[in-house]
C-alpha positions as CSV (number, residue, x, y, z in Angstrom):
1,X,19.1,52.4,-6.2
2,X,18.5,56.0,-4.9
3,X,15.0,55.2,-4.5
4,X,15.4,52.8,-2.0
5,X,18.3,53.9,0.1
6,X,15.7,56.5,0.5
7,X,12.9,54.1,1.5
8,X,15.7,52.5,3.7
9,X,16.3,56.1,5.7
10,X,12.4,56.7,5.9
11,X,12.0,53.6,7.7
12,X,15.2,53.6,10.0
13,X,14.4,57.2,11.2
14,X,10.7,56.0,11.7
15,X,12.0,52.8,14.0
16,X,14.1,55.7,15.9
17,X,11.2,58.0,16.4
18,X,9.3,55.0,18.2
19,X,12.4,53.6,19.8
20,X,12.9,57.2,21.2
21,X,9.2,57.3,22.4
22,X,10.1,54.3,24.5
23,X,13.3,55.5,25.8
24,X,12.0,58.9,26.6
25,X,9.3,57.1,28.8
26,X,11.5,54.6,30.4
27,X,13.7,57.9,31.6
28,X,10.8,60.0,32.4
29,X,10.2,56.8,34.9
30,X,13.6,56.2,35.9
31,X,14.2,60.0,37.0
32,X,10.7,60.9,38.5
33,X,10.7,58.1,40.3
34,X,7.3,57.1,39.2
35,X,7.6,53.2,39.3
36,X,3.7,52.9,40.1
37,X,3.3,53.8,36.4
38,X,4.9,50.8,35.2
39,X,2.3,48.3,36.2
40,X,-0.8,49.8,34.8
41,X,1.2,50.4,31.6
42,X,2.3,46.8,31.2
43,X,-1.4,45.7,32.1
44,X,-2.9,47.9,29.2
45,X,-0.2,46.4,27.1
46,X,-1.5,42.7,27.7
47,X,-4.4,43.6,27.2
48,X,-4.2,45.1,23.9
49,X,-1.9,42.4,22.6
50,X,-4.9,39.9,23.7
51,X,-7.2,41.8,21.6
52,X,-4.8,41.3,18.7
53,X,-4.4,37.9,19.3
54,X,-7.4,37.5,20.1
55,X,-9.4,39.1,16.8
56,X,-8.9,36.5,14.3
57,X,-7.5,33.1,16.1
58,X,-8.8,30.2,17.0
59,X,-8.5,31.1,20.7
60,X,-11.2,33.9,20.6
61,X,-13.7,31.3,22.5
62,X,-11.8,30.7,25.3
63,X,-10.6,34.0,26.0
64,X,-14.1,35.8,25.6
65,X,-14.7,33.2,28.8
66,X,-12.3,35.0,30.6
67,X,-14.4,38.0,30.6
């Protein structure tokens, strides 16, 4: 039972290491004031969740035809 309470912590504190990335970015934003950051960022994330998508799917063809 020890065992995996402790697998259990390992993995909570990992989800609040990335959730804190993304908070720590989203306040870097919000103070600097650097709202042209945001764009590019969500365009590079499309784009990477296409290539995931897009790897091993059945809708490779057609997006290769976008580029």
């Amino acid at each position: 039972m020890k065992k995996e309470k402790s697998l259990v912590e390992k993995k909570l504190t990992s989800f609040k290491r990335r959730i804190g990335i993304f908070a720590e970015l989203w306040d870097f934003l919000r103070v600097r004031k650097k709202w042209w950051l945001g764009p590019p960022l969500v365009i590079l994330l499309l784009l990477g969740l296409l290539i995931v998508f897009a790897e091993s799917s059945a809708v490779a063809p057609f997006i290769y035809t976008l580029f």
